[in-house]
N, C-alpha and C positions, 0 to 999 in steps of 0.2 A: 330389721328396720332398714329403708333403703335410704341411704347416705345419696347427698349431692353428688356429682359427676366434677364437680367445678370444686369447689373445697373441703368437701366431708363432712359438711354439717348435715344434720337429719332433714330429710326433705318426705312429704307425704307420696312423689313420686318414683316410681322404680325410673333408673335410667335417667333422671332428671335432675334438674338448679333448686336449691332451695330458696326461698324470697327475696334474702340478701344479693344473691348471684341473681337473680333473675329479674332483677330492677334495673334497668335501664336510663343508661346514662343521656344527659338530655346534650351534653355538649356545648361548645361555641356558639359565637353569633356577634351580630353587629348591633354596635351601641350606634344611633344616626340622630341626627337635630335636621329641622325641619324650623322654615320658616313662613307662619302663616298669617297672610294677611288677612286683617279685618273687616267689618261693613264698614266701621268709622273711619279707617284706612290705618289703624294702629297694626303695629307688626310686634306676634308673639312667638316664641321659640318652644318647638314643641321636642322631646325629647324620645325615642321607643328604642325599643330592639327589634330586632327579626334576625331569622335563621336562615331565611332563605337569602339573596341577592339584595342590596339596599334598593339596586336603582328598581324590581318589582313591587317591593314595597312603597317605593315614592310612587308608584303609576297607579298602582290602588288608595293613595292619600287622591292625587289628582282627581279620580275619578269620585272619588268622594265629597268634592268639592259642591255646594249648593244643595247636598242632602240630608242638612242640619239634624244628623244624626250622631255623628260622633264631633270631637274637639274641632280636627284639623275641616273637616266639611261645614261646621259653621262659618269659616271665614267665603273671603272673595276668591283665594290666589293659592298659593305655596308652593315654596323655593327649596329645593335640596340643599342645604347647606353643607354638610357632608358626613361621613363614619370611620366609624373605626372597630376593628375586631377585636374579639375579648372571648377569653376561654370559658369565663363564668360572664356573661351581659346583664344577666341580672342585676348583681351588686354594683358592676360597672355602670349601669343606667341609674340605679339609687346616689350615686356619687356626683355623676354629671348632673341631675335633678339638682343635684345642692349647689351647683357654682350658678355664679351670678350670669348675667346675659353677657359679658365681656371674655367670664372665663369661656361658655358657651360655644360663643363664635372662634373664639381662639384655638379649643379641641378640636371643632369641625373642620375648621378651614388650615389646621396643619395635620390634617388627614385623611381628605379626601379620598387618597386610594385606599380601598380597604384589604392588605395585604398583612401578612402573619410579623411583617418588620416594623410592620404601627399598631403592635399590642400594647393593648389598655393596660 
């Protein structure tokens, strides 16, 4: 029976990871609020992750702007409000999702730069 390479559990491959070992870790990311103006002119706070750079992902909201396909392209406008890194963004995003618009603004804008000293 060929044994993992990586911890010795039984793997179907000679030389190789078993499933456990060989599942890949997804890693960090940035937890960002976004601020998207309306047709009405109301401003709502949009909340995501991404793993790549914040400010690419803000240039792909932008661009999204007037193609009433997704949340933030329905509106008129949107404003980067800011991010913050997080080793799990996932959970970190389900959290922020729960504070109110005051807490919202208050994570963003005391952590605009997204370095590993402003972990979530």
């Amino acid at each position: 029976m060929p044994d993992c390479v990586k911890c010795g559990a039984y793997t179907k491959y000679k030389k190789g990871l078993c499933s456990s070992c060989y599942a890949k870790k997804k890693g960090g990311g940035n937890v960002y609020v976004v601020e998207s103006t309306r047709q009405n002119d109301t401003k709502q706070l949009y909340t995501g992750i991404t793993r790549a750079d914040p400010s690419v992902r803000f240039k792909q909201h932008e661009k999204s702007i007037g193609g009433n396909k997704t949340w933030v392209g329905r509106g008129t406008a949107v404003k980067f409000i800011g991010s913050r890194w997080s080793d799990n963004p996932e959970t970190a995003e389900k959290t922020v999702k729960k504070y109110t618009a005051e807490q919202k603004l208050s994570f963003a804008a005391n952590s605009k730069k997204t370095k590993k000293k402003n972990q979530f």
